[in-house]
Structures are given as structure tokens and as C-alpha cells.
SEPAMI-566439 format. One record per residue: residue in three letters; x, y, z of N, C-alpha, C, O, CB in turn. Coordinates in steps of 0.001 Angstrom, whole numbers, plus 500000, padded with zeros to 6 digits. Glycine has a CB too. Example, Ala and Ser with C-alpha at 12.3 -4.5 7.8 and 13.67 -1.06 7.14 Angstrom:
    aa    neast   nnorth      nup   caeast   canorth     caup    ceast   cnorth      cup    oeast   onorth      oup   cbeast   cbnorth     cbup
   ala   513190   494310   507800   512300    495500   507800   513200   496700   507800   514236   496681   508465   511308    495527   509046
   ser   512850   497750   507080   513670    498940   507140   512900   500030   507870   513409   501138   508039   514084    499402   505725
This chain:
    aa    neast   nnorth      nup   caeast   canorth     caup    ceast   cnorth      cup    oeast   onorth      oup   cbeast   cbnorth     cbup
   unk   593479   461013   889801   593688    459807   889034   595138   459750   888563   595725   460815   888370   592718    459744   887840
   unk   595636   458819   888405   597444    458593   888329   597442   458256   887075   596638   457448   886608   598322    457324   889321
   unk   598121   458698   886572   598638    458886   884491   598629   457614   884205   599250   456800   884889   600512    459582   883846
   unk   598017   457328   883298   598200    455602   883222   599650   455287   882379   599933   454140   882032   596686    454765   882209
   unk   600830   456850   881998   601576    456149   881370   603232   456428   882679   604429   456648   882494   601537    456777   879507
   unk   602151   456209   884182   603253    456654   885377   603225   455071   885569   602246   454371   885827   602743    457906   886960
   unk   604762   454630   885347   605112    453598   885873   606184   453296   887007   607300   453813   887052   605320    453079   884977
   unk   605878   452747   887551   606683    452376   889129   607749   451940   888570   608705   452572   889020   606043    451159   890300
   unk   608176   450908   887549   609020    450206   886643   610419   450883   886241   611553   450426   886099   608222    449982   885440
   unk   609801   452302   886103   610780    453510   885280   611765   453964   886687   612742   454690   886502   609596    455226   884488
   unk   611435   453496   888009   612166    453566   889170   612889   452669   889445   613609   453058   890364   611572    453720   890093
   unk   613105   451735   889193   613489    450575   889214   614987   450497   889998   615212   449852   891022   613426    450116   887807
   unk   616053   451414   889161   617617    451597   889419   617095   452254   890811   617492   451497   891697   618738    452693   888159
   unk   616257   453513   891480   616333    453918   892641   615415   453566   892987   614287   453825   892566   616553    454974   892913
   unk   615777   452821   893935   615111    452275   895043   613953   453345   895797   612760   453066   895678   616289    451842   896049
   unk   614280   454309   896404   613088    455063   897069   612445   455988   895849   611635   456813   896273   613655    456088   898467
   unk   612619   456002   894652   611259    456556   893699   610552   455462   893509   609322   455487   893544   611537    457221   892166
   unk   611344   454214   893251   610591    452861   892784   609468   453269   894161   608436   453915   893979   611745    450962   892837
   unk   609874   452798   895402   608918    452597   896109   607995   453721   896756   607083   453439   897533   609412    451895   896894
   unk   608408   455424   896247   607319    456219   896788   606263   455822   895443   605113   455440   895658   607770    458073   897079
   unk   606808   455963   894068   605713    455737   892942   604556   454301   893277   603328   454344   893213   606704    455413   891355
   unk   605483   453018   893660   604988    452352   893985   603564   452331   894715   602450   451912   894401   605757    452044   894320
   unk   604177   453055   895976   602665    453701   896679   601719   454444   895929   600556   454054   895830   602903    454715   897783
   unk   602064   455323   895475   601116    455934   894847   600417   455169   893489   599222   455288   893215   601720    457187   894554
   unk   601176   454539   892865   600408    453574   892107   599191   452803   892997   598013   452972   892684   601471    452507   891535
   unk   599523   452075   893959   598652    451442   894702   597395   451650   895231   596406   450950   895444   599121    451246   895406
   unk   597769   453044   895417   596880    453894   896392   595779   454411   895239   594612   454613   895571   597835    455320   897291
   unk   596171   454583   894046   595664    455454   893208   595814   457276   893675   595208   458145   893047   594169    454899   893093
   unk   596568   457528   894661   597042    458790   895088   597740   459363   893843   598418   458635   893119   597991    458680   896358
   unk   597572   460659   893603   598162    461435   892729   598961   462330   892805   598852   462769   893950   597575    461826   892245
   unk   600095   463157   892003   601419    463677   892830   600942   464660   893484   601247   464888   894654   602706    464174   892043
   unk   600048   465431   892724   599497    466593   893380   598978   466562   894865   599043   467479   895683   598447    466992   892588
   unk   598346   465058   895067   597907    464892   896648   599518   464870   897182   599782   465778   897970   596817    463188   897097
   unk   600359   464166   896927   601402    463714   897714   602299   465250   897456   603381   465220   898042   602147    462058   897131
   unk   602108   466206   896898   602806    467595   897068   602500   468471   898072   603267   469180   898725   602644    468350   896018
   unk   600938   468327   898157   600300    469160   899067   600734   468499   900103   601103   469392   900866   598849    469374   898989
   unk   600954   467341   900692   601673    467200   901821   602481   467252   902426   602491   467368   903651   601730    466813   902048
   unk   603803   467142   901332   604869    467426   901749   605165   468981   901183   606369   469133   900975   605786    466323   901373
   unk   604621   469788   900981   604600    471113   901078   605937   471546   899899   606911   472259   900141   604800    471570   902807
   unk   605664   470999   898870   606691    471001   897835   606178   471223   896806   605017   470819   896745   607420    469957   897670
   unk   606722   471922   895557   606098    472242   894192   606145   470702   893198   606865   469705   893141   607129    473657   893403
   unk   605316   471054   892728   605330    469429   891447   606704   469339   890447   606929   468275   889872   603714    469571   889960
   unk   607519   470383   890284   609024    470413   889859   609682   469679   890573   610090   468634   890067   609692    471616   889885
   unk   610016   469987   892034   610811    469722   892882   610469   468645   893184   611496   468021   893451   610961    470462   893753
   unk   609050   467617   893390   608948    466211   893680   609361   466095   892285   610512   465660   892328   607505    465488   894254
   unk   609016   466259   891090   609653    465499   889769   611031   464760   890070   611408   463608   890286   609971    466638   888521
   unk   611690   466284   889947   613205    466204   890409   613811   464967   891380   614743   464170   891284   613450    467521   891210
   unk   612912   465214   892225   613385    464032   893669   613611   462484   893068   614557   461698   893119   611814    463842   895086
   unk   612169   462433   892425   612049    460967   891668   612701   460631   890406   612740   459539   889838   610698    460693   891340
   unk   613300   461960   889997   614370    461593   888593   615645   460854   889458   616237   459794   889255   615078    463365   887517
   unk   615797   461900   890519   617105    461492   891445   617224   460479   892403   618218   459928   892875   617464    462474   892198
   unk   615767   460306   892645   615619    459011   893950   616394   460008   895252   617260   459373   895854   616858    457033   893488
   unk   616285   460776   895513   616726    461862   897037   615495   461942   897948   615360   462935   898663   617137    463763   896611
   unk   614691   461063   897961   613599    461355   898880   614285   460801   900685   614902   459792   901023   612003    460304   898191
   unk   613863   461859   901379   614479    461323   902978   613168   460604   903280   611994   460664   902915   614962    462737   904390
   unk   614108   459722   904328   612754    459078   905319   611690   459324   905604   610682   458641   905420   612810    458969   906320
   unk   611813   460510   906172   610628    461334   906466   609423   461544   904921   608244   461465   904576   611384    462961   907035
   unk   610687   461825   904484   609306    462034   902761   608853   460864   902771   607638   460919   902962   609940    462322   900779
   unk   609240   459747   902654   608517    458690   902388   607698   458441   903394   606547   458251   902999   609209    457672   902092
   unk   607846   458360   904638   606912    458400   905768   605419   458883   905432   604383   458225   905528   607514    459327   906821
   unk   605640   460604   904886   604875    461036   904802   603643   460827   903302   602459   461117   903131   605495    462002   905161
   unk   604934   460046   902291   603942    459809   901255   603117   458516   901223   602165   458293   900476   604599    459893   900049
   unk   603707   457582   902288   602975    456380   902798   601765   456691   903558   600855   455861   903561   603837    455565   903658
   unk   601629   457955   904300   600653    458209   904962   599745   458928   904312   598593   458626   904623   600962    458685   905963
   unk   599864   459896   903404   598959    460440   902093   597875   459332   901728   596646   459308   901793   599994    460713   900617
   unk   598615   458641   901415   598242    456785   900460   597862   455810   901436   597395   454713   901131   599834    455835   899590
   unk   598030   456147   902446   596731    455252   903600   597878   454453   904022   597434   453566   904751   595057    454084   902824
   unk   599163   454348   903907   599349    453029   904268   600890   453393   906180   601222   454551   906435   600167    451965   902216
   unk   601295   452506   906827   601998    452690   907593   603441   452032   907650   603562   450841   907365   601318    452529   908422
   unk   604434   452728   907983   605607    452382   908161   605903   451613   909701   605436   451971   910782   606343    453623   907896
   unk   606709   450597   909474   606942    449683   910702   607551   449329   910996   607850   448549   910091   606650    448959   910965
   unk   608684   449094   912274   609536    448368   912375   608969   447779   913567   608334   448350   914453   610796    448899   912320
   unk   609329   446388   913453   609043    445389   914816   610446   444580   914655   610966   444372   913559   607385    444172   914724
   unk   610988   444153   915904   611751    443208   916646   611688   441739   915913   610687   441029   916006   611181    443167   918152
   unk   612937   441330   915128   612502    439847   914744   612061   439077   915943   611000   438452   915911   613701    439019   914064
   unk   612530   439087   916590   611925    438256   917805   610808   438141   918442   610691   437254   919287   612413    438412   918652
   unk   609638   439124   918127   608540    439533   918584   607817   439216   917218   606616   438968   917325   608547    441004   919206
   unk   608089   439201   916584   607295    438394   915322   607241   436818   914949   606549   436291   914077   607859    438921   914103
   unk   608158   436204   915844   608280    435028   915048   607312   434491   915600   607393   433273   915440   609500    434240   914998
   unk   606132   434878   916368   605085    434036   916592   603961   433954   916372   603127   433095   916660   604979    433884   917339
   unk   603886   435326   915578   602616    436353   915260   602333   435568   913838   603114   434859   913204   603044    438362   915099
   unk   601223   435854   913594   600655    435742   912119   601322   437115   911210   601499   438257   911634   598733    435811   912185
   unk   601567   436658   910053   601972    437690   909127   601472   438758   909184   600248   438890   909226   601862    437442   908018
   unk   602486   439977   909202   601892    441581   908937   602314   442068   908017   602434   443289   908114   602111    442613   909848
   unk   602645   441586   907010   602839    442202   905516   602125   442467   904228   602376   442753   903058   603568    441642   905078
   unk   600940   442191   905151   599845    442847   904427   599698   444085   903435   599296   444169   902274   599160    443122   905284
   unk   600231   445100   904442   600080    446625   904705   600738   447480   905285   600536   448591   905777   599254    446877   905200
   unk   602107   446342   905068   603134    447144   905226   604855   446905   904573   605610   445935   904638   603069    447181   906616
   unk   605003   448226   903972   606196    448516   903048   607275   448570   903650   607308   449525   904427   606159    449649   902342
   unk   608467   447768   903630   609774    447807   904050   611273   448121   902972   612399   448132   903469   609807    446471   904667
């Protein structure tokens, strides 16, 4: 269960804590799930999200903890499609 006093908000200035917390707000995922995945102590993710230093890959992987997928498609191959921003974070 995610701290009800963890706000996505408090990320705001960095961009990739805003949006790994983000996920995990969403997800209701908790840090402890998203540590065990990325094979890191609960200090050292603290740290990351004081600093906003998360790589691609971390976020990759904390989007996938939290159910959700990373995407890139071709503007051009979308402009005909029905919206996919459903369920997915850019």
C-alpha cells in the first residue's frame, strides 16, 4: 500500500521522480515492490528520487513492476490510428 502522505507533486522540479512516483501512485505499487526489481536498497531508490538520477532503463523497469508499457511509435504511423494514450507514459 503507498503512504498516503507519498506525493507525486513533491517531484514536480524532476521530471523522472515526478514520473517514476507518478507510476507508482497509479499503480498503487509500493517502493519496496519497485526495489526488489531493480535490485536496489530502499536508501539508494530514496536517494535517486531526492535527485531525479533514475536511467531509462530504471524507469522502463519501474513501468513494468506497475503493469504499465513504454512506447515509441512513428508520428506517421499514428496519424490514423485511434488514440493510444491510454496506457501509455511518455
Amino acid at each position: 500500500m503507498i503512504n498516503p502522505r507519498f506525493k507525486a507533486d513533491t517531484y514536480k522540479d524532476r521530471p523522472k521522480s515526478y514520473l517514476v512516483s507518478k507510476l507508482m501512485i497509479e499503480s498503487g505499487t509500493d517502493k519496496d515492490q519497485v526495489c526488489a526489481k531493480l535490485c536496489m536498497s530502499r536508501k539508494v531508490f530514496d536517494c535517486k528520487l531526492n535527485r531525479g538520477s533514475f536511467s531509462f532503463e530504471d524507469i522502463q523497469d519501474v513501468a513494468q513492476v506497475c503493469g504499465y508499457v513504454i512506447e515509441f511509435r512513428k508520428a506517421d504511423s499514428c496519424l490514423n490510428e485511434e488514440p493510444f494514450l491510454e496506457n501509455v507514459i511518455i
